[in-house]
N, C-alpha and C positions, 0 to 999 in steps of 0.2 A: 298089556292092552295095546292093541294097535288100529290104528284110525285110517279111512280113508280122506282125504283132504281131495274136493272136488270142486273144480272152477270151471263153472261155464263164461266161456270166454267172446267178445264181439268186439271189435276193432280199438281196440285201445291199449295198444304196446306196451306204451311206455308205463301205464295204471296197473297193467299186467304184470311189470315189473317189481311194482311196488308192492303188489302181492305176494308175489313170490318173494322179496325180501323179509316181508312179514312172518312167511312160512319160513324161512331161513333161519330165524332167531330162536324157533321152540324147541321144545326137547324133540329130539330127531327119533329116541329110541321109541314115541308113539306113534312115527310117521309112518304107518305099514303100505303106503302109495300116493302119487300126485298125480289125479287124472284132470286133462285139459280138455276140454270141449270144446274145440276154436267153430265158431256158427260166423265166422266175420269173411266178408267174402274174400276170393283167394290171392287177391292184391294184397291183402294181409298178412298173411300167412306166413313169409322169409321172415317180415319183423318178428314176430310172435316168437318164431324157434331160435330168431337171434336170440330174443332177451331169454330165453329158457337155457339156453345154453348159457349166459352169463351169470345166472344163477346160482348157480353149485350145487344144484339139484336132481341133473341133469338122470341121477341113476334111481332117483326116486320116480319119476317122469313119465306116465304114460301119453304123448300127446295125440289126439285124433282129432283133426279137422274135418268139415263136413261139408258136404259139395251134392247136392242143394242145401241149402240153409234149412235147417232142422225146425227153426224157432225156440223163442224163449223157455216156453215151460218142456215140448219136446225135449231139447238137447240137456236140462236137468235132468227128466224123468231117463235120457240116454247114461248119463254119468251113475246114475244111481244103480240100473241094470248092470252095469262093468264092474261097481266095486266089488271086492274083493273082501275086505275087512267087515267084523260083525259091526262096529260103528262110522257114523260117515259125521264129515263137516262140509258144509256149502261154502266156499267163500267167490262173492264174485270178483271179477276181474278187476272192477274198480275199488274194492274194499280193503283193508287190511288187519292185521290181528293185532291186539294191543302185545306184548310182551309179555312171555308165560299164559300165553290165553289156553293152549291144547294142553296144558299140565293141567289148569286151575277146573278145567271142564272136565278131565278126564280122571279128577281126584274124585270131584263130584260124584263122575258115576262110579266110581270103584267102590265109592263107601254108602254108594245107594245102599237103602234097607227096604225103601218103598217098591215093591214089583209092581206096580202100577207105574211108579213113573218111568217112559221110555227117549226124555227126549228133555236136556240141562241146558238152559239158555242163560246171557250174564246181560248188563248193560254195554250202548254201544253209543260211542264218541260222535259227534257229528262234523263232518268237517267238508270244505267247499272242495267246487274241482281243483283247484291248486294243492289239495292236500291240507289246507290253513282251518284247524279244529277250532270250532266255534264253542265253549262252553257253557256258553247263554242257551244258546241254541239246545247243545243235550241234553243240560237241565231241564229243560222246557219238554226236550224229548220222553226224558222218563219218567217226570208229572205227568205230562196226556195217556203215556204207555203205560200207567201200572208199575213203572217200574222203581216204585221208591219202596222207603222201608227194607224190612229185613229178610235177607235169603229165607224160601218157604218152598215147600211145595204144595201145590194146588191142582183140581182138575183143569181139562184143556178148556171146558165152556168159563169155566172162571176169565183164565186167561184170553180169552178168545174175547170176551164181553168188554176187556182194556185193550186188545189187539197187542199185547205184549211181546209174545215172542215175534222177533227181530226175522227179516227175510232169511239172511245167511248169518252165521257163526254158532249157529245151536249145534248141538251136538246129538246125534237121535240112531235108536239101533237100528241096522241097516234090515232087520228083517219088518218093521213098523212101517219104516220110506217103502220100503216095498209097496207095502198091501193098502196104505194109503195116497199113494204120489199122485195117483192118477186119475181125473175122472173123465166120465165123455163130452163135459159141458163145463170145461173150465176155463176155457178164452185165455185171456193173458191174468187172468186174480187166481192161479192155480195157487200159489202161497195163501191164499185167504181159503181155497175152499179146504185144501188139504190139513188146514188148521179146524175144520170144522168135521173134517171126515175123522180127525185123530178125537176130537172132542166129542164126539158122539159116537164114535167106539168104549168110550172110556179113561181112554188115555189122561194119564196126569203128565205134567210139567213141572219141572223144579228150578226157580230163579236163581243164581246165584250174583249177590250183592255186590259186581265187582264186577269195571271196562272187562270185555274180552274182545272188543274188534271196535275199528272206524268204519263208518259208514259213510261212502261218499254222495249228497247229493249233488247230484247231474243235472243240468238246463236240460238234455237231450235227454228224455229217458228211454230208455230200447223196450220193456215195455209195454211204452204207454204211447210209439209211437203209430203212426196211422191212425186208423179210429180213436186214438183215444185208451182209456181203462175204459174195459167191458162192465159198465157201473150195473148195469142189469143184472149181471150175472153175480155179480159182488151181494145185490140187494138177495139175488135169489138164494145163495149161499149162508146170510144171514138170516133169512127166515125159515132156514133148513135146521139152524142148529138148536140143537135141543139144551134145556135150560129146567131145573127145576123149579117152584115157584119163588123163589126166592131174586131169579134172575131172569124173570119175565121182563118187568119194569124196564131194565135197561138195556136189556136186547128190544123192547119197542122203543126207546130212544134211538137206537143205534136205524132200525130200522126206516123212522119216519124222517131223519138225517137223509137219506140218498132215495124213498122214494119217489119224490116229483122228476129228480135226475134222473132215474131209474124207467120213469115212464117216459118221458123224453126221447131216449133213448130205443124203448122198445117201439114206439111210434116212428123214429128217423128209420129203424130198419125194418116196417113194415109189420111188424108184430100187433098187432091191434089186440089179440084177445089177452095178450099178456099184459099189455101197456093198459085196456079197461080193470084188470082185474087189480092191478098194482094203483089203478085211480080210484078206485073204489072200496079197495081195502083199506081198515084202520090205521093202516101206516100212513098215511093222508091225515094231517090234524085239516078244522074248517081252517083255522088260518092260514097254512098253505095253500088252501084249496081259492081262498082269499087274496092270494096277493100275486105280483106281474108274474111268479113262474106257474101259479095255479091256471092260472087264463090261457098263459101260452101252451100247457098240457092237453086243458080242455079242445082249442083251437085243433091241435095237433091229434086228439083222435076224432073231433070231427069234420075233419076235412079230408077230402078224397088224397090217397098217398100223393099223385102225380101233380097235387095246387101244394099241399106241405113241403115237398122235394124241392119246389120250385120258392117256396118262399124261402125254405131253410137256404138257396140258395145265392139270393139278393135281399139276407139281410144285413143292415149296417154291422 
């Protein structure tokens, strides 16, 4: 079996480094490519091929830099078009693999029996910008995520309804990334929708009970900067996904969580008939509708856009 290992990459050298260290450590004979996607602008870019080069990688290595900046979800769904191998791993440039993580995933899918399942994800470490792993923290991470208990596999709306699988270190067949990477209304939460386009194909997920990557959070997130997460578009991805009855209930939990933000949102950008319909709809309990964010939605779709622009402008 041989794996594509895919790192979309944005200014951060020295993290890049540590990725690449990461990929250094695993069985090599799964490594069938390392492709880079440098989106950092070209001030960048010496550093980058320095540290590639200090790697010992260098012959695994496909590196392409981009010149205009691609963006975040473009320059993945770029990396995924280049692979080569029938399966792909994301790791981003700030993250790294725990030790034996491309064996432990890649046993996984060897000894799959399920044809259903396309796509093996493990638990993921959490740890600060300095690299300094918090275990309070992951714990915490993989109670909210779904991710206790014992290796299983399950459909993707199961998992979608814990937000379980991890942005990068799952492991998924490169013909599935395909047909689902992309949509025409994915802003910057394309991980959330593409988890909801594999879940409502069908697609099953299989956990395995065991670290396979740190995950670094960032004060700066590339992202989520500028505007913001596209939270509208996150709500609208969640009321897309399909659920039997059984997982109604807390997909309208998950739902009435982000829509007052949701409308907010559709109001700041002018959207009025989306931001009425997301006010209006049961994902509005009255108590939201009741309290200082329910008033300031109301305010905001009824107020002409050009007095809201200006108050969202000169508030404290």
């Amino acid at each position: 079996m041989l794996i594509s290992v895919l790192i979309p990459a944005y200014a951060r050298p020295e993290q890049l480094g540590e990725a690449l260290a990461s990929i250094a450590q695993q069985d090599r004979s799964l490594i069938g490519e390392i492709i880079i996607a440098d989106d950092s602008p070209r001030a960048y870019w010496d550093r980058n091929q320095a540290v590639i080069a200090a790697s010992g990688l260098t012959d695994l290595i496909d590196y392409v830099p981009s010149e205009p900046s691609r963006g975040t979800y473009p320059n993945q769904w770029f990396l995924g078009t280049r692979a080569k191998c029938d399966h792909l791993l994301f790791l981003h440039n700030d993250d790294t693999l725990c030790p034996a993580a491309l064996r432990t995933l890649a046993d996984a899918c060897m000894s799959e029996t399920d044809t259903l399942v396309k796509l093996w994800f493990g638990r993921n470490l959490i740890m600060d910008e300095e690299g300094r792993v918090d275990p309070v923290r992951g714990a915490d991470n993989d109670r909210v995520y779904g991710k206790t208990g014992g290796a299983r596999a399950q459909p993707m709306w199961q998992w979608c309804l814990t937000q379980s699988v991890p942005p990068d270190a799952f492991l998924i067949a490169r013909d599935t990334y395909l047909q689902h990477m992309q949509g025409p209304r994915d802003g910057n939460v394309g991980d959330w929708a593409m988890m909801v386009r594999l879940a409502n194909s069908g697609v099953w997920a299989r956990f395995i009970d065991q670290e396979v990557s740190m995950y670094r959070v960032q004060a700066d997130s590339v992202t989520n900067a500028g505007r913001g997460m596209d939270v509208h578009l996150y709500y609208e991805f969640t009321r897309q996904l399909r659920v039997p009855p059984e997982g109604t209930a807390l997909k309208q939990v998950r739902a009435s969580r982000i829509a007052p933000v949701a409308t907010i949102r559709y109001a700041r950008d002018g959207d009025r008939l989306h931001a009425w319909k997301c006010y209006v709809s049961r994902d509005w309990t009255w108590r939201q509708r009741l309290s200082r964010s329910g008033v300031m939605a109301l305010m905001a779709l009824s107020m002409p856009r050009a007095l809201w622009t200006w108050a969202l402008r000169n508030r404290d």
